[in-house]
C-alpha positions in Angstrom: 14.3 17.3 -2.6 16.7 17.6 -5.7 15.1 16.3 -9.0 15.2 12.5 -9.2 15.9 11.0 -12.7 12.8 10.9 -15.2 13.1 6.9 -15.2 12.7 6.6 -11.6 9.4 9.3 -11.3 8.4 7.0 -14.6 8.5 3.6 -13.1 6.8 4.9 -10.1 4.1 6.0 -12.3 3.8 3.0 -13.7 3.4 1.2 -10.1 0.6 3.4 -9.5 -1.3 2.3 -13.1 -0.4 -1.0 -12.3 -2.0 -0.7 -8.3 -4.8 1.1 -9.7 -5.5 -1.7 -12.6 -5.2 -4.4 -10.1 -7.8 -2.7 -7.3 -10.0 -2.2 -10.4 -9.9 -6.2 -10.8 -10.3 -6.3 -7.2 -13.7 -4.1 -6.8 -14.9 -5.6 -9.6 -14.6 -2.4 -11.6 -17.0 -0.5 -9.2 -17.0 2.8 -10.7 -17.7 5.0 -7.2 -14.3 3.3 -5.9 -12.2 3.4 -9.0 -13.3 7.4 -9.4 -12.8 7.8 -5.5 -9.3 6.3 -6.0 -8.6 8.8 -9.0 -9.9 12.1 -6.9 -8.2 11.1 -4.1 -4.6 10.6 -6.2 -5.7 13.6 -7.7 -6.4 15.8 -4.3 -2.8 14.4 -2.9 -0.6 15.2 -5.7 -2.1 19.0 -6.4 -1.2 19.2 -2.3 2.1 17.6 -2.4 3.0 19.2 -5.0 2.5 22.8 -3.2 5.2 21.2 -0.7 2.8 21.3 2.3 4.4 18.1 3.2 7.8 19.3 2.8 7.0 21.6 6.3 7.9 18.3 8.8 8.1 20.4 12.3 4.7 20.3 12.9 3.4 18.1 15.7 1.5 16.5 14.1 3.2 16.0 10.9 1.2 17.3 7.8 0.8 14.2 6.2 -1.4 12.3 8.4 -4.0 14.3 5.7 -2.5 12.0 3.3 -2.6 8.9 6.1 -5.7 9.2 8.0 -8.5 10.0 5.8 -8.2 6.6 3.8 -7.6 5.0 7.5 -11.4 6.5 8.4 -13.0 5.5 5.0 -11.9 2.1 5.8 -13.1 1.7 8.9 -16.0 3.1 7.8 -17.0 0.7 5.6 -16.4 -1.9 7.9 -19.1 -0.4 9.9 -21.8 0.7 7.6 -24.2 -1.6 6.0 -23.0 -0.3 2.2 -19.6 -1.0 3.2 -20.5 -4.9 3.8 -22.3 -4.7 0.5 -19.4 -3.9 -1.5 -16.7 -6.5 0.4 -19.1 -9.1 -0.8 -18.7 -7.8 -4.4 -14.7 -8.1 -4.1 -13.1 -10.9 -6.1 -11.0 -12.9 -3.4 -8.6 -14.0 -6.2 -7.7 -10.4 -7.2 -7.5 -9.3 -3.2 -4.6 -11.9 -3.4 -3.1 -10.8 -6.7 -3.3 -7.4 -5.8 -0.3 -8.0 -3.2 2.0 -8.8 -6.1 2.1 -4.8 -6.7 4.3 -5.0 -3.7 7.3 -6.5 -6.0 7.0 -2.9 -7.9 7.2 -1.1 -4.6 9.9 -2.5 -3.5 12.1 -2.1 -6.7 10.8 1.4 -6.4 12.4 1.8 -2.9 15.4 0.5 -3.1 15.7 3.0 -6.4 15.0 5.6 -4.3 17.5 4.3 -1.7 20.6 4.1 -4.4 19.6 8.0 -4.8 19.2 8.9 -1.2 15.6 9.3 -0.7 14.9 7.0 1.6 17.2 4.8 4.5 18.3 1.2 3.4 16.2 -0.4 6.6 13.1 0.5 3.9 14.6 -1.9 1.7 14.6 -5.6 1.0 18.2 -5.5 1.6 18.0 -4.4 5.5 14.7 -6.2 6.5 12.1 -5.2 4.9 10.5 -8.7 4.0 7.8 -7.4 2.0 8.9 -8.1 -1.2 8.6 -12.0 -0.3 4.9 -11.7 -0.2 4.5 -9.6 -3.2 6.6 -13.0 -5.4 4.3 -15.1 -3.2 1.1 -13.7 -3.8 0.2 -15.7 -7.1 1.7 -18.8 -5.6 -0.1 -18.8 -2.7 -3.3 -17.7 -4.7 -2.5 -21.3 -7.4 -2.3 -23.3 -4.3 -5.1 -22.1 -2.8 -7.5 -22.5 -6.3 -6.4 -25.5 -6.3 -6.8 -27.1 -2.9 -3.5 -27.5 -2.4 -3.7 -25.0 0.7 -6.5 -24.0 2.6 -8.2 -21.4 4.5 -5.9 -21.9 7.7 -2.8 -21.7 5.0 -4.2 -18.3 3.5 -5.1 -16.9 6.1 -1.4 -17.4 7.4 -0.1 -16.3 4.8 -2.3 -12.9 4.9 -2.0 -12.5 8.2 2.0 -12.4 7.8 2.0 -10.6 4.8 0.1 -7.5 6.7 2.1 -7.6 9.1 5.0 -7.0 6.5 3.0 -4.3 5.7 2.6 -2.5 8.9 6.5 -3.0 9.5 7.1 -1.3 6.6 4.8 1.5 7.4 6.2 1.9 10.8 10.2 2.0 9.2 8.6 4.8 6.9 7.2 6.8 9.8 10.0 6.3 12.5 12.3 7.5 9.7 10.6 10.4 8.2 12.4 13.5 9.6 9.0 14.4 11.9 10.0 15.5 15.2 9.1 12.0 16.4 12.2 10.5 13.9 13.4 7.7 16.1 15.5 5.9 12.9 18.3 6.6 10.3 18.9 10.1 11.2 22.0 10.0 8.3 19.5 9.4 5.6 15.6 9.9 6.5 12.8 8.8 4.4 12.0 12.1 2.7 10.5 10.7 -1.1 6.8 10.1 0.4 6.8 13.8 1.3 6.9 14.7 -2.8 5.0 14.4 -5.9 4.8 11.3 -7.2 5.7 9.8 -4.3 3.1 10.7 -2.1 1.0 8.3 -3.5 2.8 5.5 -1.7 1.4 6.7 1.3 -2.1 8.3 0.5 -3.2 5.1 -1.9 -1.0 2.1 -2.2 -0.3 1.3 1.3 -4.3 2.3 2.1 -5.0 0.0 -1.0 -2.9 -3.4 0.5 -4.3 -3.3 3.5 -8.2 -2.3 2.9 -7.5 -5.8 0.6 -6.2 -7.8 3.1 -8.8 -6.8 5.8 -11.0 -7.9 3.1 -9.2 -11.0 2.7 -9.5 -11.6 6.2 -13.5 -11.0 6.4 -14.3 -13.4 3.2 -12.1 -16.3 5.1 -14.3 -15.8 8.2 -17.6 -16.1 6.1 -18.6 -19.6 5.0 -17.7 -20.2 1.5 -14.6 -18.8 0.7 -14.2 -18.1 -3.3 -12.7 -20.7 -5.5 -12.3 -20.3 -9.3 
């Protein structure tokens, strides 16, 4: 991948601070998954950056090791005891927030589209709603503190908004240049494959949706949080 302008690797790096100070709020500054976040980052970019990702004829593709892991860790704490423990630590109003980092994302892609990285059907500008729910996430949050909207109403709106989310992930993968590539052949998603980048995979996208699975569980209980 040629060398990308420093403001763009920059701006990227300051979504991930950004991600990473919001899940903080989230988990209520749990050390053990703030540090887990950090290694985890940390393990990614050392293997991105040897361009192990860069090989994509494999079958499978090398960077389900960036996808799956954090896919397991979820569901495992779905299913263990400790895992329950900790959801009921998260702060419902910072799982909502959280989603605003999706505004950053997005202006990130569409960055990386202008400079060829990845197709325009990843951006806001060919269908990729995702942005929406990223300006709607404090808005939805206000009307929900408030009583202006209630569990029904959030839980509409995260039920959409993760659905975004897995659109989005889908584009990503159906346009990578795997041997599966089923979309924009002319100009294949190739940034997520590189240092910084790979971070979008391996910890934001991980990061949404582990919060709106969250989201989901604290609706279901009986009290859900209110300031």
């Amino acid at each position: 991948m040629s060398p990308l302008p420093l403001p763009i690797i920059a701006f990227f790096f300051l979504t991930v601070v950004v991600a990473l100070a919001l899940f903080s709020k989230a988990v209520r500054a749990s050390k053990p998954a703030i540090l887990g976040a950090i290694l985890w980052m940390g393990i990614q970019s050392k293997i991105a950056l040897s361009g192990f990702y860069l090989v994509t004829n494999t079958l499978p593709p090398r960077l389900i090791l960036a996808i799956v892991p954090p896919v397991l860790m979820i569901a495992a704490l779905f299913l263990a005891p400790l895992g329950h423990r900790f959801f009921n630590t998260m702060d419902l109003k910072w799982l909502v927030l959280l989603h605003s980092i999706r505004i950053l994302v997005e202006i990130n892609l569409y960055w990386l589209f202008l400079y060829k990285q990845v197709p325009a059907l990843m951006t806001f500008e060919a269908g990729n709603v995702d942005i929406l729910f990223g300006l709607t996430a404090p808005l939805i949050w206000w009307a929900f503190s408030k009583g202006h909207v209630g569990r029904r109403g959030l839980l509409i709106w995260n039920s959409l908004a993760l659905l975004s989310v897995l659109n989005a992930f889908v584009r990503a993968m159906l346009s990578a240049p795997f041997r599966f590539q089923q979309l924009a052949f002319h100009q294949p998603t190739v940034a997520i494959l590189s240092f910084p980048f790979i971070l979008l995979p391996a910890f934001l996208v991980p990061s949404v949706i582990l919060c709106h699975l969250v989201i989901f569980r604290k609706l279901a209980g009986r009290n859900a949080q209110r300031p």
